[in-house]
N, C-alpha and C positions, 0 to 999 in steps of 0.2 A: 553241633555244639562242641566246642575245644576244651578240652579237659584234660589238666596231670594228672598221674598215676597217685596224688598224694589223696591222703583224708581230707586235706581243708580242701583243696581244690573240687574233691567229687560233693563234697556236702555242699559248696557253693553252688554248684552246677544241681546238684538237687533240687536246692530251691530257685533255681532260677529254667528249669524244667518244670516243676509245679506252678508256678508264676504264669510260664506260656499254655499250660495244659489251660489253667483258668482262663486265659485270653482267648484262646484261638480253640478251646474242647479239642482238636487232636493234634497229634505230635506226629500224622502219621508220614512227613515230609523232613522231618528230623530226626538226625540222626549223630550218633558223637563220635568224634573224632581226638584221638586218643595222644598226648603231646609226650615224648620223653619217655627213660625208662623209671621206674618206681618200684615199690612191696607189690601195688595188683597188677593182673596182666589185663590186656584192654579189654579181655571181653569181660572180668570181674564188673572192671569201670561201668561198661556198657549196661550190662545187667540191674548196677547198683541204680542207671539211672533209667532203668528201663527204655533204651532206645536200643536199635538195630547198631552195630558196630561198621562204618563208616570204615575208618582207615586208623593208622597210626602213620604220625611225624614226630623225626628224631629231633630232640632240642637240638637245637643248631642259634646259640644265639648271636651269632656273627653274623648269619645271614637274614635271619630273622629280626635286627637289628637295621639292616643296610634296606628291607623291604617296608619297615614302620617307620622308619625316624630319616629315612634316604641318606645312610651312611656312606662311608665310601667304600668302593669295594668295586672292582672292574667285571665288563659283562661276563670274561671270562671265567673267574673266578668266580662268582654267582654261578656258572650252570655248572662247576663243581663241587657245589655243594650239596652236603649231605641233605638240606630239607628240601632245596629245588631239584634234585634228583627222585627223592621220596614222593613230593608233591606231582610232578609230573606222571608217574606213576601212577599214584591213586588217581589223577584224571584221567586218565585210560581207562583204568579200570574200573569208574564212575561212570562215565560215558557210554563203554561196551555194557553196562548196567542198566542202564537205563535205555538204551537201544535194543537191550534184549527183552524187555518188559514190554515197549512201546511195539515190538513186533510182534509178541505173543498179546496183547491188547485188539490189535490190528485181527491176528488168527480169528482171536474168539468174539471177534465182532463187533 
């Protein structure tokens, strides 16, 4: 779940975290991921909405722009940017996350 560092933002994400708890009874595949900087740090955020803390992305809205609404912007200039740098990253280290759960899964049978 993507969520700013602000009040309105985590109280939106509140309820719409309670919303999916109702739906689906667990959250235990969700996780937030934390946009921008703000007042709380991401694990505050995290905590507030009771998920596992995921990652953090810099607002970057020039790029983030060019990826929602297919702005202009050259490929080059996309892998310099500050969120597809970020983002690439946390897919690493998502990945190596989950490769290392599915192998200890694997160990213990």
């Amino acid at each position: 779940m993507a969520v700013r560092r602000s009040v309105r933002s985590v109280h939106a994400a509140q309820d719409a975290s309670q919303r999916l708890r109702q739906q689906l009874g667990d959250l235990s595949t969700v996780s937030a991921l934390v946009v921008g900087d703000g007042p709380y740090s991401a694990g505050e955020v995290a905590k507030a909405l009771q998920l596992p803390l995921a990652g953090v992305l810099p607002d970057d809205r020039t790029a983030a722009a060019v990826l929602s609404d297919a702005g202009t912007a050259s490929l080059k200039t996309m892998r310099r940017s500050a969120l597809l740098r970020a983002a690439t990253s946390l897919a690493v280290q998502l990945v190596a996350s989950t490769e290392h759960v599915a192998a200890a899964e694997a160990v213990a049978g």
